[in-house]
C-alpha positions as CSV (number, residue, x, y, z in Angstrom):
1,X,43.4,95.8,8.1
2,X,45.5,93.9,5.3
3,X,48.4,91.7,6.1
4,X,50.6,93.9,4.4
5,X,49.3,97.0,6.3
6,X,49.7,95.3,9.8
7,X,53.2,94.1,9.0
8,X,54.1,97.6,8.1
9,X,53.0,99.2,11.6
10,X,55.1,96.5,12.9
11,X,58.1,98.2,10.4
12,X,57.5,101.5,11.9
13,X,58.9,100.4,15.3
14,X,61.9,98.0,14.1
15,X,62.9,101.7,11.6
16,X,62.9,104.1,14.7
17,X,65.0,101.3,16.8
18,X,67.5,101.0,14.5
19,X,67.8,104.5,13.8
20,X,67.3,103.7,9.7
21,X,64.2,106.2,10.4
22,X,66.8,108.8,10.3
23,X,67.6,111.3,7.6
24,X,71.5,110.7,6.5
25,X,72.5,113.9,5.0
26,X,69.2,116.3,6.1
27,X,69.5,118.0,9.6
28,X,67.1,119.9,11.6
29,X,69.4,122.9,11.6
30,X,69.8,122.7,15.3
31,X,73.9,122.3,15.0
32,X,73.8,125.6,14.0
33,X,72.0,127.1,17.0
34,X,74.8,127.6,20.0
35,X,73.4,128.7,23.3
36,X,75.0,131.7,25.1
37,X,76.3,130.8,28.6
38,X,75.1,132.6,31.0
39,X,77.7,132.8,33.9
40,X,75.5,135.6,35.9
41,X,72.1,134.4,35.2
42,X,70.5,136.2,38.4
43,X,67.8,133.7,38.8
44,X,66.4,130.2,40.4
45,X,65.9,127.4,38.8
46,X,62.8,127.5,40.7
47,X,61.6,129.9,39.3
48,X,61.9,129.0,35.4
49,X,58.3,127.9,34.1
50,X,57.8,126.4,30.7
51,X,55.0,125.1,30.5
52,X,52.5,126.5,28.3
53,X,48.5,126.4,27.4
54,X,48.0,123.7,24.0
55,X,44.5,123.6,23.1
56,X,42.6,124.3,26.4
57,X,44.9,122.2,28.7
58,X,48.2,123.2,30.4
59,X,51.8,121.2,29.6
60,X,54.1,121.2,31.8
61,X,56.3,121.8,29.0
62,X,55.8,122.6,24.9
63,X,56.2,118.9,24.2
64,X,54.6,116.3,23.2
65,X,54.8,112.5,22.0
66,X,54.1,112.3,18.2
67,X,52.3,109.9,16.5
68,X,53.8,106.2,16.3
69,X,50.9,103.1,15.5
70,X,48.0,101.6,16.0
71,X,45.6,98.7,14.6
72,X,48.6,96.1,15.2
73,X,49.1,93.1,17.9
74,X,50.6,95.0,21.1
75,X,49.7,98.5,19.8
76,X,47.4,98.8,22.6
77,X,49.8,98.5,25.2
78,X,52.7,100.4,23.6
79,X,49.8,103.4,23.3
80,X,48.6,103.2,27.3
81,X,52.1,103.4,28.5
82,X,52.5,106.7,25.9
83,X,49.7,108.0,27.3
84,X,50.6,107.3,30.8
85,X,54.0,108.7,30.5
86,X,52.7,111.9,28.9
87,X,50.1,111.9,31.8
88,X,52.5,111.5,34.5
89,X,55.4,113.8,33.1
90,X,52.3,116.5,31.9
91,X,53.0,116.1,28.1
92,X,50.9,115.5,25.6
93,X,50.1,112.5,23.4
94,X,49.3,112.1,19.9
95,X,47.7,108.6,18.5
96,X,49.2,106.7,15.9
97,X,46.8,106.6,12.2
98,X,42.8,106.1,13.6
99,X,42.5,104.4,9.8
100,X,42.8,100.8,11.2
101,X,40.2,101.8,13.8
102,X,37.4,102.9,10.5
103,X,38.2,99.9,8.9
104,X,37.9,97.1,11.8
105,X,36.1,98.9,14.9
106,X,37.1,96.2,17.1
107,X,40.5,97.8,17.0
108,X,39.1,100.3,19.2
109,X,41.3,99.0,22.4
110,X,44.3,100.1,20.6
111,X,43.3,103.4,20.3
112,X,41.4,103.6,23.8
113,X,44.0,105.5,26.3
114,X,42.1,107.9,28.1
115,X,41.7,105.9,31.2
116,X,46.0,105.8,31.3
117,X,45.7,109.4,30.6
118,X,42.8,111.3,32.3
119,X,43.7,114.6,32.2
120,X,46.7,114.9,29.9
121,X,46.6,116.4,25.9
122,X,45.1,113.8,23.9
123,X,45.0,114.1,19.8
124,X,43.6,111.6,17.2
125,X,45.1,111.0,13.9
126,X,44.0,110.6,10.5
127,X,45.7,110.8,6.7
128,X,44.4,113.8,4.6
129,X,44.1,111.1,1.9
130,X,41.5,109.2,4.6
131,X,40.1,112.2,5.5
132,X,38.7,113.2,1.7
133,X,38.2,108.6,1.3
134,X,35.5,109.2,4.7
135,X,34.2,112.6,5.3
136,X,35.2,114.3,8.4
137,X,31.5,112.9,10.4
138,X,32.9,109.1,11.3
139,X,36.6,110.7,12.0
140,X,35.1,113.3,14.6
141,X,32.8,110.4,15.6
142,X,35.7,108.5,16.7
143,X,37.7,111.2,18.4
144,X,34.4,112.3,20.5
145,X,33.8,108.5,21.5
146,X,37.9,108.8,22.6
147,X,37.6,111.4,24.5
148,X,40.1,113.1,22.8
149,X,41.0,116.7,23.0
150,X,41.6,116.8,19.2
151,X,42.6,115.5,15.8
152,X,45.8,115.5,13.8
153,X,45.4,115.2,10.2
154,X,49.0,114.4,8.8
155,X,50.3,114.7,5.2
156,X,52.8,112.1,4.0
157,X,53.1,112.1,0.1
158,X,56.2,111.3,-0.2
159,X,56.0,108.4,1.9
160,X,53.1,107.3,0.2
161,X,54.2,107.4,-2.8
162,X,57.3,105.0,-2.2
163,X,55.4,102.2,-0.3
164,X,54.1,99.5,-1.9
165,X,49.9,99.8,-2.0
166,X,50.5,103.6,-0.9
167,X,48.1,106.6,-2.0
168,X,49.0,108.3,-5.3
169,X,46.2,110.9,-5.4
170,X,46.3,113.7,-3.7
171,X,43.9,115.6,-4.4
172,X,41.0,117.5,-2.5
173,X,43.1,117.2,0.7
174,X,43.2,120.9,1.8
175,X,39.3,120.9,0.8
176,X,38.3,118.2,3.2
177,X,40.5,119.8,6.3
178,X,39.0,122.8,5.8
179,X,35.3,120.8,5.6
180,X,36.5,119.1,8.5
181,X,37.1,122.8,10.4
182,X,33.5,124.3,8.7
183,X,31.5,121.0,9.6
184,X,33.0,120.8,13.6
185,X,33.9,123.8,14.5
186,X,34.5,122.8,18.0
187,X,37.3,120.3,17.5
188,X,40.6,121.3,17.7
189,X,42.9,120.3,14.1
190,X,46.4,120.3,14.0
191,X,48.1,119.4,10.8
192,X,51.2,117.7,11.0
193,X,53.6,116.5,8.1
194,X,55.3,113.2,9.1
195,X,58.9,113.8,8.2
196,X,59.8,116.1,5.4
197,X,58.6,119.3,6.9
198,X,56.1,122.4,5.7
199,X,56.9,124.6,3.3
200,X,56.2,128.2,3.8
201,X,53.5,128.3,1.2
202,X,51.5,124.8,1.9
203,X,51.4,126.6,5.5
204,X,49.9,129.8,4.1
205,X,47.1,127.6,2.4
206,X,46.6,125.6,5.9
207,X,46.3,129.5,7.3
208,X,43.6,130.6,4.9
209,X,41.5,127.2,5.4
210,X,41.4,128.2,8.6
211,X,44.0,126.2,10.4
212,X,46.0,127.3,13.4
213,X,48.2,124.6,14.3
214,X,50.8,122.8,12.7
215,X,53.7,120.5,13.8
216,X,56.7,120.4,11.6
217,X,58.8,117.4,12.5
218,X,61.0,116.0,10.3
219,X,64.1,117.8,8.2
């Protein structure tokens, strides 16, 4: 890894601690959702159940911890206490961008939280841009040598567009996920955007490459 892309892994945490991760004047909508009390609910609490089936293993809830780092002093630590958490609490756990890991493969104790998480939901990460730069054989390499249940492939154009050194070509993306799905069939692929969201039709092209899952975070 570059200096400059080590120092900005280190960024990522110091932006979500001081909240300037945040959007200012974007919301996720969810002030405008207002739950009905119920003052005769007729139940237990006992017996609510929310936990739900993600990719052939059971959460105890549809939750799980998204994507922070990787490849960066400490980043190995930070990741096994994720991973534990998610492991004790039954959530699952999605690496931080497996790109520092192709270029230096020493890196590979960052990434290596399996044994903190032995049964819990387990996803590997890569950029689309990465993903068309490799070929999908050396990113499914490294999520089989993980043990990992699956792979997130995020999108981030705008992001990478504004940071110094970032990607500006785009293109072949939604080719290589879907060469990714045809050439390994039998790994799970979620495709996440990191912060400004899916539109309706970038999600009907994810459907007809054959994709199933995507997270939406973001505004």
């Amino acid at each position: 890894m570059t200096e400059t892309s080590e120092q900005r892994k280190r960024d990522h945490f110091t932006l979500c601690a001081d909240g300037q991760s945040r959007f200012r004047a974007k919301t996720t909508l969810l002030e405008e959702v207002e739950l009905i009390h119920r003052a005769l609910p007729e139940l237990a609490l006992a017996d609510i159940d929310i936990s739900t089936d993600f990719l052939g293993k059971r959460l105890a809830a549809p939750i799980w911890i998204s994507a922070m780092t990787g490849g960066m002093e400490g980043a190995a630590r930070f990741n096994q206490e994720l991973a534990a958490v998610a492991e004790e609490r039954g959530l699952g756990f999605c690496l931080g961008s497996m790109r520092p890991l192709l270029d230096t493969p020493s890196r590979r104790a960052d990434f290596d939280v399996r044994p903190s998480a032995p049964t819990a939901l387990l996803l590997g990460n890569i950029g689309g841009t990465e993903l068309v730069r490799r070929g999908p054989d050396p990113i499914a390499e490294i999520v089989f040598d993980l043990q990992l249940d699956g792979l997130t492939v995020h999108l981030n154009p705008a992001m990478e567009l504004i940071q110094p050194g970032g990607d500006v070509d785009f293109v072949g993306v939604l080719d290589g996920i879907a060469d990714l799905r045809e050439t390994h069939p039998a790994l799970p692929i979620v495709v996440k955007e990191t912060g400004c969201g899916l539109s309706a039709t970038d999600g009907q092209r994810l459907l007809e490459a054959g994709i199933r899952q995507v997270e939406t975070g973001g505004a």
